[in-house]
N, C-alpha and C positions, 0 to 999 in steps of 0.2 A: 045860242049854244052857251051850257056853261063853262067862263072861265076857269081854268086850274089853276090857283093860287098855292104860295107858301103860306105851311101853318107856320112859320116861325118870322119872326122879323130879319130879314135879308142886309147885309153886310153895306156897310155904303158904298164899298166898290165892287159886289158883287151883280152879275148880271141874272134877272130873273124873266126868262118868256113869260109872257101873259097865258101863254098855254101851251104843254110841254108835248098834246098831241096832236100838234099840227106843225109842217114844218113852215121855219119864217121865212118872210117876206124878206128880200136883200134891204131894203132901208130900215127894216126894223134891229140890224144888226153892224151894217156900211154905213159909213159915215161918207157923202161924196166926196171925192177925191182922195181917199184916205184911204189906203193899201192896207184889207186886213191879215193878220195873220192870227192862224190857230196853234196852241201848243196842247197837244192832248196827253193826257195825266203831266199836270203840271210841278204835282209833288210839293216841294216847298216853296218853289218859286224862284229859284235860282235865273234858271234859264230866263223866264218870263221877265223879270223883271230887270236882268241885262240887258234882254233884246229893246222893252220899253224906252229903259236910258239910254243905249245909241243911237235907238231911230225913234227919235222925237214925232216924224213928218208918220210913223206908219201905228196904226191901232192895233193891240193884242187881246188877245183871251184865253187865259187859258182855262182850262177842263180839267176838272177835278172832283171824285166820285166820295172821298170821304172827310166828313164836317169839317175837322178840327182844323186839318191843310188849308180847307178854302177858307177859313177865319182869319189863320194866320199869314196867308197872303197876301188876303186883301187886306190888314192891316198894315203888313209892309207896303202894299201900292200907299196906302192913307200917308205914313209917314216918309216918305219920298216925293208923296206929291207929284204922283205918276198921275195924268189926265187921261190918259192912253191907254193902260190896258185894265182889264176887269175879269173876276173868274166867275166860271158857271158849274155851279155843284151838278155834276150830271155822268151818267158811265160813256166812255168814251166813244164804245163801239155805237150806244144809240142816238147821241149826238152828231157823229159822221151818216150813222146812215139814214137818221129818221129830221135831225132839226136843222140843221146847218140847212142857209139857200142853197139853190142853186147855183154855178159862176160866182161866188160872191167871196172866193180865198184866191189870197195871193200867195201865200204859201202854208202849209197845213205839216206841223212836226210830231213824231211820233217817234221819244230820247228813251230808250233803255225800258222798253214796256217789259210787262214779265211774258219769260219764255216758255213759260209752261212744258218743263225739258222733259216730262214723262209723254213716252206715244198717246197712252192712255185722253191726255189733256192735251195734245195738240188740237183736239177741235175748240178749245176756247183760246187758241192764238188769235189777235185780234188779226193779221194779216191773212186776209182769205179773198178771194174771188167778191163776194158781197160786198166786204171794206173797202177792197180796191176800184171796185166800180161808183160806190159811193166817194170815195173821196174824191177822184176823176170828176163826178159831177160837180161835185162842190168849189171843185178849183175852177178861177177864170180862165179861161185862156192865156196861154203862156205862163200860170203859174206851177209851181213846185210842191213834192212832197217829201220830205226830209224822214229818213229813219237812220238809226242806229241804234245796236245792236252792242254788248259785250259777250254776246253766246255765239259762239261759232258756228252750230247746227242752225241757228234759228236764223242767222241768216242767209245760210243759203236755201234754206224753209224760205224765205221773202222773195230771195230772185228766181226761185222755181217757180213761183206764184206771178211775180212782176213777169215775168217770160210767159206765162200758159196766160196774162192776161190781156198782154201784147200791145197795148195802147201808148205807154208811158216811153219818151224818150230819155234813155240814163244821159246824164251828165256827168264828167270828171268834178270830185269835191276833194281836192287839196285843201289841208289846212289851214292856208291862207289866201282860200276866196274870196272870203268876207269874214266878217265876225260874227264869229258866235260862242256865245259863251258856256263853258261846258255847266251839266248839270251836277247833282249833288249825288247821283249813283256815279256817273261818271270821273268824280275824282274819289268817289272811293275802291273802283274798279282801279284806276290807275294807281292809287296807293296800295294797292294789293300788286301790283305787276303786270293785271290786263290790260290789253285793249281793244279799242271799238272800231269796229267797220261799220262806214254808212252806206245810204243808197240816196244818191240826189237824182229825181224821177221830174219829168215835165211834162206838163200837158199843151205840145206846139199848139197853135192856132190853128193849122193843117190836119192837124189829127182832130183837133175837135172841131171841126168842119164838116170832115170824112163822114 
């Protein structure tokens, strides 16, 4: 079969499948023992590359759908001398539901996607029934999916959705669970006056047993 390659020379911390219509093999993307996690629409790389510098021990990626972003990210990984994480120029929703292994995320984040606040474009919100069950697959056991939202409608659009598709255990995410570090919508929401409501969702061992 033929491989689909890039026409272009790819980033040195850029991640490129050897073929973007199949999905991968968990060692073609897990490192063993190495906890991955996904940041989807990565943006400038704020987030990603916080998360990289605190947790040394765990591997990131983030997803990102246009050029210029994924250059300049992965050049900030280059100059940080980040080992750990790498981005994959790719749209969001078809990397959750077509590339990503199986089991093969420990936690999978989705910071401030757009809301597409007209009725008219609520069918291209990424959070739907199809997203949700793909991500679900794609998490290991026991791991997590992280969103947040600075739109009020949109996210109670997510818990309708996380409720009618019944699998995900919500978690309490107080601000100082862990670290994380905000993104670059995120402090401009907040320098405006908003703010964001999360959803911390897990996929028990039990549940994904059942």
């Amino acid at each position: 079969m033929e491989v689909t390659r890039l026409a272009r020379v790819p980033e040195a911390q850029e991640f490129v499948p050897e073929d973007y219509f199949r999905r991968l093999e968990k060692h073609e993307l897990v490192r063993e023992g190495r906890p991955l996690e996904i940041d989807l629409g990565c943006g400038d790389g704020r987030f990603l590359l916080g998360m990289a510098e605190h947790y040394p021990e765990r591997d990131f990626l983030g997803v990102e759908r246009l050029l210029g972003r994924v250059r300049k990210v992965c050049k900030k990984i280059g100059k940080l001398g980040l080992a750990n994480a790498r981005v994959l120029r790719l749209e969001s929703r078809y990397t959750a539901e077509w590339l990503l292994p199986k089991e093969s995320v420990s936690r999978l984040h989705l910071l401030c996607p757009d809301p597409w606040p007209k009725f008219r474009h609520h069918r291209r919100r990424l959070i739907q029934q199809e997203f949700l069950q793909a991500v679900w697959d794609t998490l290991e056991p026991g791991g997590e999916f992280l969103f947040k939202t600075d739109h009020p409608e949109y996210f109670e659009w997510a818990m309708e959705k996380v409720e009618a598709f019944g699998k995900f255990e919500r978690l309490e995410w107080p601000e100082d669970a862990f670290f994380y570090p905000k993104t670059d919508f995120q402090l401009l929401w907040e320098s405006e006056g908003k703010s964001l409501q999360g959803l911390r969702l897990k996929k028990s061992a039990a549940q994904a047993e059942a």
